[in-house]
C-alpha positions in Angstrom: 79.1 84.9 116.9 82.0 84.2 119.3 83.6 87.1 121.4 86.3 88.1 119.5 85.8 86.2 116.1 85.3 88.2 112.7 82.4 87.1 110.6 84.1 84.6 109.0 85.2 83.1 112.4 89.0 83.7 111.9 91.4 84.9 114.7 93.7 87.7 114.6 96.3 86.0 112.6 100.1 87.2 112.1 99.8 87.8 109.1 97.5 90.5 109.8 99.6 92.0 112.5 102.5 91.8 110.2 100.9 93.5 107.0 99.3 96.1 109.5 103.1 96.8 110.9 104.1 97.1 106.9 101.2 99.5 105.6 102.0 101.7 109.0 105.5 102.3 107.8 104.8 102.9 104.1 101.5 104.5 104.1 101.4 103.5 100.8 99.3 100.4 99.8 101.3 99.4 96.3 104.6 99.6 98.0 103.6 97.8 101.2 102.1 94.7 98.7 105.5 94.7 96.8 107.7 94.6 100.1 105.7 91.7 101.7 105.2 90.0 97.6 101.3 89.7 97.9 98.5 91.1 95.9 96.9 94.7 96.6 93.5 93.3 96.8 95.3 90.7 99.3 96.5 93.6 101.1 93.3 95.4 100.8 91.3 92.5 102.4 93.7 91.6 105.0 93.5 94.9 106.6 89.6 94.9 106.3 89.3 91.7 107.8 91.5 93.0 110.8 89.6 96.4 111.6 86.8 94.4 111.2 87.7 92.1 113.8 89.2 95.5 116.2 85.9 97.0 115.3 87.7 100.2 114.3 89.3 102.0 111.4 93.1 101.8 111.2 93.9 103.8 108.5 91.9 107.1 106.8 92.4 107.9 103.0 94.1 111.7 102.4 94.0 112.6 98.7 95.7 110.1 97.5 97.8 108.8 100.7 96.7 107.1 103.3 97.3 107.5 107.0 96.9 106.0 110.4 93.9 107.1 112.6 94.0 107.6 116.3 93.2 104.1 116.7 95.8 102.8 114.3 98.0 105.1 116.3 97.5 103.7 119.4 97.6 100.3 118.1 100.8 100.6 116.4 102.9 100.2 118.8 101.3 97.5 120.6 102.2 95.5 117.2 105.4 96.3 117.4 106.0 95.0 120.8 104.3 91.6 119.8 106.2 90.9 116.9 109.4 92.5 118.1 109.0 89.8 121.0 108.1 87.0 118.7 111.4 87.7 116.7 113.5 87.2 120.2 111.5 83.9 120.4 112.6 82.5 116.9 116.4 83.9 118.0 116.4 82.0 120.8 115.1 78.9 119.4 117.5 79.1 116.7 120.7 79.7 119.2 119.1 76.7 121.6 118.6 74.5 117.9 122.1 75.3 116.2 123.8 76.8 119.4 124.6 79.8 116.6 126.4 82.6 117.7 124.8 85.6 119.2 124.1 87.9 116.1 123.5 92.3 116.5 122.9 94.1 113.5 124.9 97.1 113.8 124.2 100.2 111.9 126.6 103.1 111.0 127.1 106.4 108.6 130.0 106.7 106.1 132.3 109.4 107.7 133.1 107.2 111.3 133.4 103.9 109.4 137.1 103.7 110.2 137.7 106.3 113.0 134.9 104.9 115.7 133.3 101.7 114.4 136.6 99.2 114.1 138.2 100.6 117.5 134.9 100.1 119.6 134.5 96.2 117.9 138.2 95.9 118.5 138.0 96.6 122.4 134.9 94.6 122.5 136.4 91.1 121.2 139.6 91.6 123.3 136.9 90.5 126.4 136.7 86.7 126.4 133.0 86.8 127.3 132.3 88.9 124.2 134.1 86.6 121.2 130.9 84.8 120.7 129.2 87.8 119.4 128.7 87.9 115.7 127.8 91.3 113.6 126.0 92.2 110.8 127.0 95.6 109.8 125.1 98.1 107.9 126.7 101.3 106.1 124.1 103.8 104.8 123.5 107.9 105.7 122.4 108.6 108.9 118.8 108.9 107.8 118.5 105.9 106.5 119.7 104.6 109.3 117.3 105.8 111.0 114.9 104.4 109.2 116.2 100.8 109.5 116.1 100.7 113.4 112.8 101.6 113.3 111.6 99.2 110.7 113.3 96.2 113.0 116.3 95.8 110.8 118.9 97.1 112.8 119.5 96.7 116.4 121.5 99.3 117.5 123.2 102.5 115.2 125.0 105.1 115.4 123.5 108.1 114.3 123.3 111.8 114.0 120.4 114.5 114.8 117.8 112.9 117.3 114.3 110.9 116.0 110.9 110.9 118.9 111.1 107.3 117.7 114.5 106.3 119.0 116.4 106.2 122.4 119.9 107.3 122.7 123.1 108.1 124.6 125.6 110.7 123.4 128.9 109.3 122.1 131.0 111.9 120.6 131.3 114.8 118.8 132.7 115.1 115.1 134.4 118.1 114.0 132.8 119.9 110.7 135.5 121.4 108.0 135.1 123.4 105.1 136.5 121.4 102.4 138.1 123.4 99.5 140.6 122.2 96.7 144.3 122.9 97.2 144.9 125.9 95.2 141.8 128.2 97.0 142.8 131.3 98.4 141.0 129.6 101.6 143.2 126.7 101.7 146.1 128.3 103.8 144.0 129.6 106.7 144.5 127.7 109.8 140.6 128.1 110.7 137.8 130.2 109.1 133.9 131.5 110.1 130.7 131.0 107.8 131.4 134.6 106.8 134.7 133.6 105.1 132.9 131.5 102.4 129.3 133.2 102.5 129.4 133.9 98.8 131.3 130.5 98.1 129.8 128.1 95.3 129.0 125.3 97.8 128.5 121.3 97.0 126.0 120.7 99.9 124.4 117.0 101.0 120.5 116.2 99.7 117.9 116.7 102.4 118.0 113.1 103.4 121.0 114.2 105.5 120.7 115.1 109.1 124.2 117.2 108.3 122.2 119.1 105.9 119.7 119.8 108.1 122.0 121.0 110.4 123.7 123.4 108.2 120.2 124.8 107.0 119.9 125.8 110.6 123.5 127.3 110.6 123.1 129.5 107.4 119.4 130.8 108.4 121.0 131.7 112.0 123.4 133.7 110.0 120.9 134.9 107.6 122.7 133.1 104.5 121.0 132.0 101.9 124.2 129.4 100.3 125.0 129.1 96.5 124.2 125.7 96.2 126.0 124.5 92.7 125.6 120.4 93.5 123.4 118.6 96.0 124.7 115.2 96.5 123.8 112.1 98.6 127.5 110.8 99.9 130.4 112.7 101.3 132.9 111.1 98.8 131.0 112.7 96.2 131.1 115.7 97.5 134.9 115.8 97.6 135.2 114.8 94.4 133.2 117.9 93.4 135.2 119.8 95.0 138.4 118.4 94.2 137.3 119.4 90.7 136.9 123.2 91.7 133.2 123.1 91.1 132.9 124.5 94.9 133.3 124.4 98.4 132.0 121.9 101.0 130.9 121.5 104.8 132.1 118.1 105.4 133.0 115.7 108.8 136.4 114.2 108.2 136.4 111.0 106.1 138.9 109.1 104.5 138.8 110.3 101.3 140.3 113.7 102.8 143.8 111.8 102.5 143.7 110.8 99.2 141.1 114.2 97.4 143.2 117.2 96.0 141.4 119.1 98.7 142.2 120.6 101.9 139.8 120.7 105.4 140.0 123.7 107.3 138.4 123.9 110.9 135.1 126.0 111.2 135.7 128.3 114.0 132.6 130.6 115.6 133.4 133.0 118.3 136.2 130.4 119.5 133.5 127.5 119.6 134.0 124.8 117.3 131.9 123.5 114.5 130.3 120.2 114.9 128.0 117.5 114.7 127.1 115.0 117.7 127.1 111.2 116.8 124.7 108.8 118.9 124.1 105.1 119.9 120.6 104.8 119.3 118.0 102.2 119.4 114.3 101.6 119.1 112.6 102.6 121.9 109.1 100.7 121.4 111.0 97.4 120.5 112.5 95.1 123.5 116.3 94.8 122.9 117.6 90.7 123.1 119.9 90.3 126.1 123.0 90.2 123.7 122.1 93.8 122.5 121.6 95.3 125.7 124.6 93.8 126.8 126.6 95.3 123.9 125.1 98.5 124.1 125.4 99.1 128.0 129.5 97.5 127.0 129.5 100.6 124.7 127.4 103.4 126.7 130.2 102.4 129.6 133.4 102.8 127.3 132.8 104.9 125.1 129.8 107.1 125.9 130.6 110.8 126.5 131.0 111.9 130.1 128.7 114.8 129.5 126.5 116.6 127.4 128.2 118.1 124.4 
């Protein structure tokens, strides 16, 4: 048998590499079939036929999940690169072919969708050089944000909370208000502390959030345990909630806020303010096109915080 030929005397093929890349994600055999539309036994074999050819295992059953071994650890990113790389290639082909405009896939969370998002694209047209740029934008939470740069849907995103997976530069901070409806006795202060609404009914973000996770942090630092009435997914809903009286809220300033019979008062602890830090973040294991480093370094020079916040 040839040096580096399976039994069967196939190549590595890209399919392989592809469904490998998928099943890494998942970890989950039946939901990595229905994403790429094949059969499980398809699945199954492909992956066989692969650590066959490596000579390794990829993946080790747990229970009933599977996960990646050292080797499949190892090899992960190595996949990544290749068919990162290969989807430059088919961009530039397709710019060279139908001279099509230079596309970035630009991911963002709710609550700066008007106040950073349309200013920095704004500024960025207004340069000749850059009016050939086309994007695709994608509004989701933070999280799943997250998760879309790092599946090779997104390009670049800004985000909240930091990943091991991702590279990124500091942008700005966002301001964190409680949000209470207009007839609280709260609703008059010019600023309050955790301790003011410690015993609040409070309408908190799921655990998909990276606010949430933040504000975990916060309460066990100040030995609270919060009366959580509502966990919801969106900010809107939360104010909503709360416009309703069901509770208060811990919220970055959205749009809704204008038009919600609620008021946002600044959180205020020992004269430091509360807040969240927003990112630009990207991928670190995939190469960025030249039309995405070019718009992110555009953006890490305007708008990128001077220092660490």
């Amino acid at each position: 048998m040839k040096e580096g030929m399976n039994e069967r005397g196939d190549s590595m093929t890209l399919l392989q590499l592809l469904y490998f890349e998928t099943l890494a994600r998942v970890l989950h055999y039946t939901r990595a079939a229905e994403e790429l539309h094949i059969s499980q036994p398809s699945l199954s074999y492909s992956i066989a036929e692969l650590e066959k050819e490596l000579g390794v295992s990829l993946f080790k059953r747990e229970k009933r999940k599977i996960a990646l071994t050292p080797y499949g650890e190892r090899f992960l990113p190595y996949v990544k690169k290749t068919m990162a790389l290969l989807e430059e290639g088919k961009a530039t082909l397709r710019q060279m072919k139908d001279k099509a405009p230079m596309n970035i896939r630009l991911g963002y969370f709710h609550s700066i969708s008007a106040s950073l998002v349309p200013p920095i694209v704004k500024a960025l047209y207004e340069e000749k050089e850059n009016q050939d740029i086309r994007f695709q934008f994608m509004e989701d939470t933070s999280y799943n944000i997250c998760e879309q740069l790092k599946n090779g849907k997104l390009d670049l995103a800004f985000t909240t909370g930091r990943d091991e997976a991702l590279d990124g530069v500091t942008m700005t901070k966002q301001p964190l208000y409680l949000t209470v409806y207009l007839e609280h006795p709260l609703a008059k202060k010019n600023s309050v502390t955790f301790a003011d609404f410690a015993k609040e009914p409070m309408v908190l973000l799921n655990k998909t959030s990276s606010l949430r996770a933040q504000l975990d942090q916060a309460f066990i630092k100040r030995s609270m345990i919060p009366n959580m009435v509502f966990e919801v997914q969106e900010c809107n809903t939360a104010l909503q909630y709360v416009a309703l009286k069901f509770g208060v809220s811990i919220l970055p300033e959205v749009p809704a806020m204008q038009t919600e019979r609620v008021v946002a008062i600044p959180i205020n602890e020992n004269e430091q303010e509360f807040f969240r830090t927003v990112y630009l973040s990207w991928d670190k294991t995939r190469p960025l096109s030249p039309v995405v480093k070019k718009v992110r370094n555009w953006i890490v020079q305007h708008y990128a915080a001077s220092e660490p916040l």
